[in-house]
C-alpha positions as a Markdown table, in Angstrom:
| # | Residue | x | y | z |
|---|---|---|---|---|
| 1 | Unk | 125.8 | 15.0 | 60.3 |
| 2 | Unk | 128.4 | 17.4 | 61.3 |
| 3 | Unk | 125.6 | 20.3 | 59.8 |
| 4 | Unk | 123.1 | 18.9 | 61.1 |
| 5 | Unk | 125.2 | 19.3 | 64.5 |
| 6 | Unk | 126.2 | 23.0 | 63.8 |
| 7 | Unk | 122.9 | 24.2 | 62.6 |
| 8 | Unk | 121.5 | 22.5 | 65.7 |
| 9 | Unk | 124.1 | 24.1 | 68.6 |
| 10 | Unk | 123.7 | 27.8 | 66.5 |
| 11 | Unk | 119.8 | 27.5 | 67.2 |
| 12 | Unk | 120.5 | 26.6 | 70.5 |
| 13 | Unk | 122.6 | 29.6 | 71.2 |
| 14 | Unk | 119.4 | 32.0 | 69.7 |
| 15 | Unk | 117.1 | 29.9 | 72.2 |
| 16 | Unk | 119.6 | 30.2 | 74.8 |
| 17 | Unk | 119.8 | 34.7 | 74.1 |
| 18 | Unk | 115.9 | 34.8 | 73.9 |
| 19 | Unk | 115.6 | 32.9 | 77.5 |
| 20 | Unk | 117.7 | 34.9 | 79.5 |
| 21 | Unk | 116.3 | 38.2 | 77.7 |
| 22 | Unk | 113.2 | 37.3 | 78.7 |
| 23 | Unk | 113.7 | 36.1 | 82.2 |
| 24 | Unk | 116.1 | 39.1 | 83.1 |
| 25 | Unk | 112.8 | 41.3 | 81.8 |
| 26 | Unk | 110.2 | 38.9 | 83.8 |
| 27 | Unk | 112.6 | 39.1 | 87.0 |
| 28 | Unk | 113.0 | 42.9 | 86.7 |
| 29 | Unk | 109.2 | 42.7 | 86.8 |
| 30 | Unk | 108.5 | 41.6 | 89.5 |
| 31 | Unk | 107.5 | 43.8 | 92.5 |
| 32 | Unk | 110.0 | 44.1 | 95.1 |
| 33 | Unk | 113.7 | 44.1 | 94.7 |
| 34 | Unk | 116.8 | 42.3 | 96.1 |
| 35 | Unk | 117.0 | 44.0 | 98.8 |
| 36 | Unk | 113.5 | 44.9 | 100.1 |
| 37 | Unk | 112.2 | 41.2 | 100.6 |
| 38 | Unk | 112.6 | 39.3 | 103.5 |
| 39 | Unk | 113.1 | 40.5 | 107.2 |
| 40 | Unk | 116.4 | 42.3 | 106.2 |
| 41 | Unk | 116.5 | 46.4 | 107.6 |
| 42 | Unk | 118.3 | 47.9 | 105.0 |
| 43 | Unk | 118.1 | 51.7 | 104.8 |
| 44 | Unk | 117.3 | 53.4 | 101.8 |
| 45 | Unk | 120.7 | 54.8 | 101.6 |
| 46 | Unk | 122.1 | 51.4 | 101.9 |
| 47 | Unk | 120.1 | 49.9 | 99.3 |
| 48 | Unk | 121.2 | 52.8 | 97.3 |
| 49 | Unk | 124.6 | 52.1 | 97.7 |
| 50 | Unk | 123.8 | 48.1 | 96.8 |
| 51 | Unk | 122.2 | 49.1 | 93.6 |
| 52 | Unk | 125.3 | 50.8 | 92.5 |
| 53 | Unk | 127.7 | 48.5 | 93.7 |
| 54 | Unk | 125.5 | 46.0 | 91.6 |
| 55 | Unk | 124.6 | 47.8 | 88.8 |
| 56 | Unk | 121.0 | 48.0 | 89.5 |
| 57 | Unk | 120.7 | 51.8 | 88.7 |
| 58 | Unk | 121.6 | 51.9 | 85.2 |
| 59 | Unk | 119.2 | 51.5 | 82.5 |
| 60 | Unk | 117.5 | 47.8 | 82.2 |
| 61 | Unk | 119.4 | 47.1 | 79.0 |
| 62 | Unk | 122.6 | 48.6 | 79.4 |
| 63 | Unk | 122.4 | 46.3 | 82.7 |
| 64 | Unk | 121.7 | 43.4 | 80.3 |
| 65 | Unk | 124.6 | 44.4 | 77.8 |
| 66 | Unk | 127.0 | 44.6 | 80.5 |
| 67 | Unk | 125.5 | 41.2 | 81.7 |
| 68 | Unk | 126.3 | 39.7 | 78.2 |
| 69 | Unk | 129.4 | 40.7 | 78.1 |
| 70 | Unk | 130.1 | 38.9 | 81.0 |
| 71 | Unk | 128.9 | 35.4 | 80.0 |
| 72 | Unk | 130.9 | 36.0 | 76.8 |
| 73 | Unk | 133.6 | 35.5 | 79.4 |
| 74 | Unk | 132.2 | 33.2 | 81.6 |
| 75 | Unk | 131.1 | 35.5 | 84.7 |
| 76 | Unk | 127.4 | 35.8 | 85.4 |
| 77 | Unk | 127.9 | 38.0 | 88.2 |
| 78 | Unk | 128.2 | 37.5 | 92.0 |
| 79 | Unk | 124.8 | 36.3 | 93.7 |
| 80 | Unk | 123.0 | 38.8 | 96.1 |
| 81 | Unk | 122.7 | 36.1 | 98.8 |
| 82 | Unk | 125.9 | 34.8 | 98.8 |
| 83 | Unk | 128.3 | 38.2 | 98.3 |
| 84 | Unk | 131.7 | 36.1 | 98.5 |
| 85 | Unk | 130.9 | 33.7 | 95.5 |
| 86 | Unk | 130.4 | 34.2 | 92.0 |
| 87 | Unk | 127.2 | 32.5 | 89.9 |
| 88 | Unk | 129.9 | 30.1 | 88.6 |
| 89 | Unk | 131.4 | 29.3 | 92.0 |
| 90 | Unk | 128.3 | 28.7 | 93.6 |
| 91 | Unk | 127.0 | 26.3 | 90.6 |
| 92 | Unk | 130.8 | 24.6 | 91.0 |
| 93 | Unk | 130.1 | 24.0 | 94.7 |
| 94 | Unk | 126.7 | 22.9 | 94.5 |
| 95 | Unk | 125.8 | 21.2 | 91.1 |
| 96 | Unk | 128.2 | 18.0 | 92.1 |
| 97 | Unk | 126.0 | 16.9 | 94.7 |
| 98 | Unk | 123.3 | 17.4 | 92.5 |
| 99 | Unk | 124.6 | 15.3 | 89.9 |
| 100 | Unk | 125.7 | 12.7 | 92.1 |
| 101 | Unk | 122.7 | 12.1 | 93.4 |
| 102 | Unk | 120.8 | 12.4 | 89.8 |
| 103 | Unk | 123.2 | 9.9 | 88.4 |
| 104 | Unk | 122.4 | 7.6 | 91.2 |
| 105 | Unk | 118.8 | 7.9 | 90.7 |
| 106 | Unk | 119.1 | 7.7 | 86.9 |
| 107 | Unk | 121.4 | 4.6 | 87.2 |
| 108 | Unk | 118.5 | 2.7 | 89.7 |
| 109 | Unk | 115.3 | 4.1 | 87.6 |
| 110 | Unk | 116.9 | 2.4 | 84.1 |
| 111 | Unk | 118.3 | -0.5 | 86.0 |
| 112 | Unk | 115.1 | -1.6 | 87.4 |
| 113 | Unk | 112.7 | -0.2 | 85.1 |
| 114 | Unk | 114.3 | -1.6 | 82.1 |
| 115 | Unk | 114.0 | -5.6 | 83.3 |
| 116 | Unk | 110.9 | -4.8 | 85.5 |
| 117 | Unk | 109.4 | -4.0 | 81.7 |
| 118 | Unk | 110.6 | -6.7 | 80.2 |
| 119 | Unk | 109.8 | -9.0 | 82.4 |
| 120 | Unk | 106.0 | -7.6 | 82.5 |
| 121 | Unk | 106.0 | -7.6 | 78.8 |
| 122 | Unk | 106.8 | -11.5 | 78.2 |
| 123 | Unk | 104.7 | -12.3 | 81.3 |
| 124 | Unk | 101.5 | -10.4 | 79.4 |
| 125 | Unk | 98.7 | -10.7 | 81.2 |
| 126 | Unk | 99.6 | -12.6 | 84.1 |
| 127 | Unk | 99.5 | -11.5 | 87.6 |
| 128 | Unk | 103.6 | -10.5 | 87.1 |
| 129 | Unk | 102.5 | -8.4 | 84.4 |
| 130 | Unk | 99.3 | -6.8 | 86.7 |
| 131 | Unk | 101.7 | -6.8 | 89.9 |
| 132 | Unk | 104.6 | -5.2 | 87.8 |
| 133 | Unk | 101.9 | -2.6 | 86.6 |
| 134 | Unk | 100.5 | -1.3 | 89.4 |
| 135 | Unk | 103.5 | -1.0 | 90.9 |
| 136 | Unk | 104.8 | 1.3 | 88.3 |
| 137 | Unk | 101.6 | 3.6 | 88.3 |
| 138 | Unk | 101.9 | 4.4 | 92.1 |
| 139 | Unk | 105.2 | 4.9 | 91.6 |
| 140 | Unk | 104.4 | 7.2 | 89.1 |
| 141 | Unk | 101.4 | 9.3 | 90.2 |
| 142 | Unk | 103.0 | 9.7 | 93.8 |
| 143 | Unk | 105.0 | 12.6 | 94.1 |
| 144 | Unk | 108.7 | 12.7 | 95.1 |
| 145 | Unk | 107.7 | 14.4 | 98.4 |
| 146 | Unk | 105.4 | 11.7 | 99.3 |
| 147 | Unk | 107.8 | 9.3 | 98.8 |
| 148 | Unk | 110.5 | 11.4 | 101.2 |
| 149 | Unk | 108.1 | 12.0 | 104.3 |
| 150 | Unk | 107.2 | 8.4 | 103.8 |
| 151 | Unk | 110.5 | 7.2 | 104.3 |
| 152 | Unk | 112.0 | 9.2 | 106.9 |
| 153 | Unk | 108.8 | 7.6 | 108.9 |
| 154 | Unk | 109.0 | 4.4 | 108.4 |
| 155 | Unk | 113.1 | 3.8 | 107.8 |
| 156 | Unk | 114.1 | 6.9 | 110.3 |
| 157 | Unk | 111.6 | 7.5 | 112.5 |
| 158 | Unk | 110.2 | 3.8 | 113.3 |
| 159 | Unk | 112.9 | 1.9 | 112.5 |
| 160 | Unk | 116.0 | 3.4 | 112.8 |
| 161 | Unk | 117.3 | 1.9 | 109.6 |
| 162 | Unk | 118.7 | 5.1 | 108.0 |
| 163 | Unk | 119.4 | 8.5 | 108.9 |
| 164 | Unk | 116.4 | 11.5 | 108.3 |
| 165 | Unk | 119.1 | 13.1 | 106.1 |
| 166 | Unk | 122.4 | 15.0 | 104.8 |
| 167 | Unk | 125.1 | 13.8 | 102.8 |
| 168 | Unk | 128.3 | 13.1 | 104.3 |
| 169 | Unk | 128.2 | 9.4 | 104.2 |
| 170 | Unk | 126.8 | 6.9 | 101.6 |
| 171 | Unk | 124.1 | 5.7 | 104.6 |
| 172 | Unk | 122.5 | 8.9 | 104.1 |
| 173 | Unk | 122.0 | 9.2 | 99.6 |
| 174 | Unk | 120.1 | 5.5 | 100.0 |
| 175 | Unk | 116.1 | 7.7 | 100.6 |
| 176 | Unk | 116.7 | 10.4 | 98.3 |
| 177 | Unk | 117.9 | 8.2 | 95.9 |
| 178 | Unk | 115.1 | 5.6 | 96.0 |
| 179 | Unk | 112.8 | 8.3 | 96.7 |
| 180 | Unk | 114.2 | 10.4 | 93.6 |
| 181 | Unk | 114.3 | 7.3 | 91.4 |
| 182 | Unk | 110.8 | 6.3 | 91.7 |
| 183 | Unk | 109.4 | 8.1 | 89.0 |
| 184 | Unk | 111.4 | 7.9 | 86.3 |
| 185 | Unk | 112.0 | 4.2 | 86.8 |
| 186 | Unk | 107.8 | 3.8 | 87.0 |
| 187 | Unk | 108.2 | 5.7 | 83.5 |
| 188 | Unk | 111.0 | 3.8 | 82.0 |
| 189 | Unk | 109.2 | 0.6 | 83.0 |
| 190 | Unk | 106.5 | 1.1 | 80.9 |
| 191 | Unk | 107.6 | 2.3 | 78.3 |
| 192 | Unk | 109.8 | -0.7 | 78.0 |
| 193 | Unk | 106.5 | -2.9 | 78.7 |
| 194 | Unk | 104.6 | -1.6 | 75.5 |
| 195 | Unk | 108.0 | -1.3 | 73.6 |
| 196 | Unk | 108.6 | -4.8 | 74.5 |
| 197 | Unk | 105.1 | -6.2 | 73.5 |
| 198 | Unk | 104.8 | -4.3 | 70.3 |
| 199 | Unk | 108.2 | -5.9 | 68.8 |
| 200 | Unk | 106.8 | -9.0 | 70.4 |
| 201 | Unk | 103.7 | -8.7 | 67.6 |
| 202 | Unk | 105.7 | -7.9 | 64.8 |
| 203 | Unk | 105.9 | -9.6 | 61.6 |
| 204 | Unk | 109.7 | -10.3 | 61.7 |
| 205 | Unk | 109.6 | -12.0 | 65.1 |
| 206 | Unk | 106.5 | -14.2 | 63.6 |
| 207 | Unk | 108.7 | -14.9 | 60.8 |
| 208 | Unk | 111.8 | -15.2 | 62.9 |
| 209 | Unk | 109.9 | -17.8 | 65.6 |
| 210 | Unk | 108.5 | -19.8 | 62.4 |
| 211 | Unk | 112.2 | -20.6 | 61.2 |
| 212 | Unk | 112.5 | -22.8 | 64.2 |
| 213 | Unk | 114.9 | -20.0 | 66.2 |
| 214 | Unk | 115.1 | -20.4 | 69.8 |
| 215 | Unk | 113.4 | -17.9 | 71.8 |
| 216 | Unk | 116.2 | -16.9 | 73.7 |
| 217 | Unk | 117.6 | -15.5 | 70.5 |
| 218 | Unk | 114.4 | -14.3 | 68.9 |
| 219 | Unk | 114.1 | -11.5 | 72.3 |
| 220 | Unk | 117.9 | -10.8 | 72.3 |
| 221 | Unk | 118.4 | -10.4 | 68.9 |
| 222 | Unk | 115.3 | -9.1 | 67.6 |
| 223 | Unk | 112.8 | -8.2 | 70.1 |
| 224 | Unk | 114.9 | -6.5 | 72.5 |
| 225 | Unk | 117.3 | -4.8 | 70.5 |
| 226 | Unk | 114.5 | -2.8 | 68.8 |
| 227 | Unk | 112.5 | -2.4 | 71.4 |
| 228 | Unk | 115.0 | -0.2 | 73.0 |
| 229 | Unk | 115.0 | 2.4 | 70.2 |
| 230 | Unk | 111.8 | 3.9 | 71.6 |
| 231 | Unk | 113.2 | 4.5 | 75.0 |
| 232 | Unk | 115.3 | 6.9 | 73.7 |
| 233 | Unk | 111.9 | 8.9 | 74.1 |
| 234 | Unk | 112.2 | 8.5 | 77.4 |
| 235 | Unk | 116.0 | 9.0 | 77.9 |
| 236 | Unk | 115.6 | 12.9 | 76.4 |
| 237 | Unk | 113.6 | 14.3 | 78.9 |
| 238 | Unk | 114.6 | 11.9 | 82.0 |
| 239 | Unk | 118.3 | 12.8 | 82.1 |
| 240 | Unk | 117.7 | 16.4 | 82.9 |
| 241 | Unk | 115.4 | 16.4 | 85.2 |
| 242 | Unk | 117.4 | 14.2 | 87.3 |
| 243 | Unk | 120.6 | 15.9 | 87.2 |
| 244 | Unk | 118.9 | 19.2 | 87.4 |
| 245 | Unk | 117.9 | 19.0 | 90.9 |
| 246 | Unk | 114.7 | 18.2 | 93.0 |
| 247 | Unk | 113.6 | 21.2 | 95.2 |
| 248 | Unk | 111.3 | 19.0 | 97.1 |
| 249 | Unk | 113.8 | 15.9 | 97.8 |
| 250 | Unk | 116.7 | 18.1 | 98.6 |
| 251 | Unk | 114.9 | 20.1 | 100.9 |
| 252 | Unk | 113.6 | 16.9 | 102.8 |
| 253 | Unk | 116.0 | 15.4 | 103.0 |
| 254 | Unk | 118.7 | 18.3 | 103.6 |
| 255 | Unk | 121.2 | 17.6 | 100.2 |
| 256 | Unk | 123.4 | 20.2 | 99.1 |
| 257 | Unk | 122.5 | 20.6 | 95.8 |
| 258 | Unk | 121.8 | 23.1 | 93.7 |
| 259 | Unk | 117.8 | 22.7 | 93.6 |
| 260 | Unk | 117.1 | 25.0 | 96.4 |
| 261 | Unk | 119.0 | 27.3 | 94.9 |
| 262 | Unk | 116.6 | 27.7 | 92.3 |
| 263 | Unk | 113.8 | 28.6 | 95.1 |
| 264 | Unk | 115.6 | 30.6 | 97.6 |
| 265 | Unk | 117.0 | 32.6 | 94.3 |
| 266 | Unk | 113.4 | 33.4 | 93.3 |
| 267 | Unk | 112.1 | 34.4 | 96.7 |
| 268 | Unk | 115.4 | 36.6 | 97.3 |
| 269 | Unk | 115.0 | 37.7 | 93.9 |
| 270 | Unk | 119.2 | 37.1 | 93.2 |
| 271 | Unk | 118.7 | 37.9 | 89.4 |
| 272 | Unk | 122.3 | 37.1 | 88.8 |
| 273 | Unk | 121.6 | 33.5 | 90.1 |
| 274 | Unk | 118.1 | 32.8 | 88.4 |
| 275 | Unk | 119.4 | 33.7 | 85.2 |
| 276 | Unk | 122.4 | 32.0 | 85.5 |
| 277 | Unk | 120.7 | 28.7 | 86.6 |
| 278 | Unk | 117.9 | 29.1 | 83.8 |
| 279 | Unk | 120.7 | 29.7 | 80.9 |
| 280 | Unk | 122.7 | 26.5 | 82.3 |
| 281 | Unk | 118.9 | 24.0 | 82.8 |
| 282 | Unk | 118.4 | 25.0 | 79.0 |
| 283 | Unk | 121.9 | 24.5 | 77.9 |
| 284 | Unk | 121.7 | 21.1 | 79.6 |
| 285 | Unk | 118.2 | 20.3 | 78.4 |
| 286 | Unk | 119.1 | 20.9 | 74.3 |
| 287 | Unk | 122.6 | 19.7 | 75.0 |
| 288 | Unk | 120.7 | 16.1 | 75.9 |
| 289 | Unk | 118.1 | 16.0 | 73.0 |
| 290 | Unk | 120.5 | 17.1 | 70.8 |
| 291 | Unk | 122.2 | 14.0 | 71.8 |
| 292 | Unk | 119.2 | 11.6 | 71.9 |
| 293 | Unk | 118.8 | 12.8 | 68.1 |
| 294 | Unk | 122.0 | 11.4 | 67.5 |
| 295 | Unk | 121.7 | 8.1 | 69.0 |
| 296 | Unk | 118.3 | 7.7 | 67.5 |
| 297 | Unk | 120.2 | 8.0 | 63.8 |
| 298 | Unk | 122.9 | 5.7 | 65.4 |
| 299 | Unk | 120.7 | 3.2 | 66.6 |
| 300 | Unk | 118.5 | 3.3 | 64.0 |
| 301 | Unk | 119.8 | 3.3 | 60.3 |
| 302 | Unk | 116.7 | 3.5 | 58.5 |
| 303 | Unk | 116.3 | 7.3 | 60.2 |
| 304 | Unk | 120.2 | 7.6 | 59.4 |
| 305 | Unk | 119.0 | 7.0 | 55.1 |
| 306 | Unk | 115.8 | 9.5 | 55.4 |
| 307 | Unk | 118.2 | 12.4 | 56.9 |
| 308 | Unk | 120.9 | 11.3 | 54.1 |
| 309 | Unk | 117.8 | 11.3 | 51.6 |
């Protein structure tokens, strides 16, 4: 296990390398420069004297050297658009609210998606089961910015339920939440449905419900818990995308976070902040499978003997 751990987290750091070499190419690219987009007047001599207070005259690789260097020790530079803050700082200022809400989401997408499965599952074919379906398709095929406008219409603007946006007080994460959520919890519900009904068809609940045991025990104790070990499929790719950041619902609905970022980095062409932001979504992202690889073996032992084998 523990080789299996360091082999993985070693290939990570070559995927990790070949990412940021390739997006500090691609970014370098692109026509344009930091200082020549936008409405911004800046002389030639003062975009002269950026470039060199930057680093933007030397060579292309001795500029990505010197930017290695740095991560080695934790600095990714200081962004273009924000002068004051480093990479890090700005990613320390921003990424909590990002998380926040992404853990909020997460927590209402499994929380209702799980049961809302399960319920659909045992209630096959019944108009729960349809209801509880299409549901979870329009939840689905809608698009988080749908779901924003929608809301901020009909809880803001006609009803005066909620505020259009921000994130000062709890009043206002209840839309981007919900709105955030709705996806992944369409997903996650079902999944769990056709997890649900295949243990449901197995031969060991057959056998299980022919030795006379209640059904309360035959879906807790046999249907259930291995229906679960196919979300884990689901849990991989979920996790971060939530706590990564949605451009669409942030911008909306005015959060904080550290998904517009990612835009107005692109647009201003802040290479220091793109790259930075890339290297940490793809730490994140093989950080989680690595983890849902683990659980898998933990959760189920038969995968646990084939890796031992």
């Amino acid at each position: 296990m523990v080789r299996y751990i360091i082999f993985r987290l070693v290939g990570l750091v070559g995927v990790l390398f070949v990412l940021s070499l390739f997006t500090f190419v691609l970014m370098h690219q692109i026509p344009g420069g930091p200082w020549r987009v936008g409405e911004r007047p800046f002389t030639a001599e003062q975009i002269a004297a950026l470039q060199a207070r930057y680093g933007l005259d030397k060579p292309l690789w001795e500029q990505y050297v010197s930017w290695i260097s740095g991560v080695v020790q934790l600095d990714f530079g200081q962004s273009f658009q924000h002068p004051d803050e480093t990479v890090i700082q700005l990613i320390a200022r921003t990424w909590p609210v990002t998380v926040h809400l992404g853990l909020m989401a997460l927590a209402l997408a499994f929380g209702i998606g799980i049961p809302l499965g399960i319920i659909a599952a045992y209630k096959q074919n019944t108009w729960i089961d349809y209801t509880a379906t299409l549901l979870s398709v329009v939840g689905f095929v809608t698009p988080h910015f749908v779901w924003g406008i929608f809301f901020i219409l009909v809880f803001s603007l006609w009803l005066g339920w909620l505020p259009t946006g921000g994130w000062e007080r709890p009043s206002q994460w209840i839309m981007p939440t919900v709105a955030y959520a709705l996806a992944p919890l369409a997903l996650v519900a079902r999944y769990t449905r056709a997890s649900v009904i295949e243990a449901m068809n197995a031969d060991y609940v057959r056998t299980a419900r022919a030795k006379g045991l209640r059904e309360q025990i035959v879906m807790s104790r046999h249907v259930l818990r291995n229906a679960m070990i196919p979300m884990l499929t689901v849990f991989g790719p979920i996790i971060p995308d939530l706590i990564t950041g949605s451009i669409f619902i942030e911008a909306i609905f005015r959060v904080p976070g550290l998904g517009k970022f990612w835009v107005t980095s692109t647009f201003e062409r802040d290479y220091p902040m793109i790259i930075g932001l890339t290297v940490l979504f793809a730490l994140l992202i093989g950080l989680v499978y690595l983890l849902t690889d683990l659980l898998y073996v933990y959760a189920d032992p038969r995968i646990k003997f084939r890796s031992h084998s």
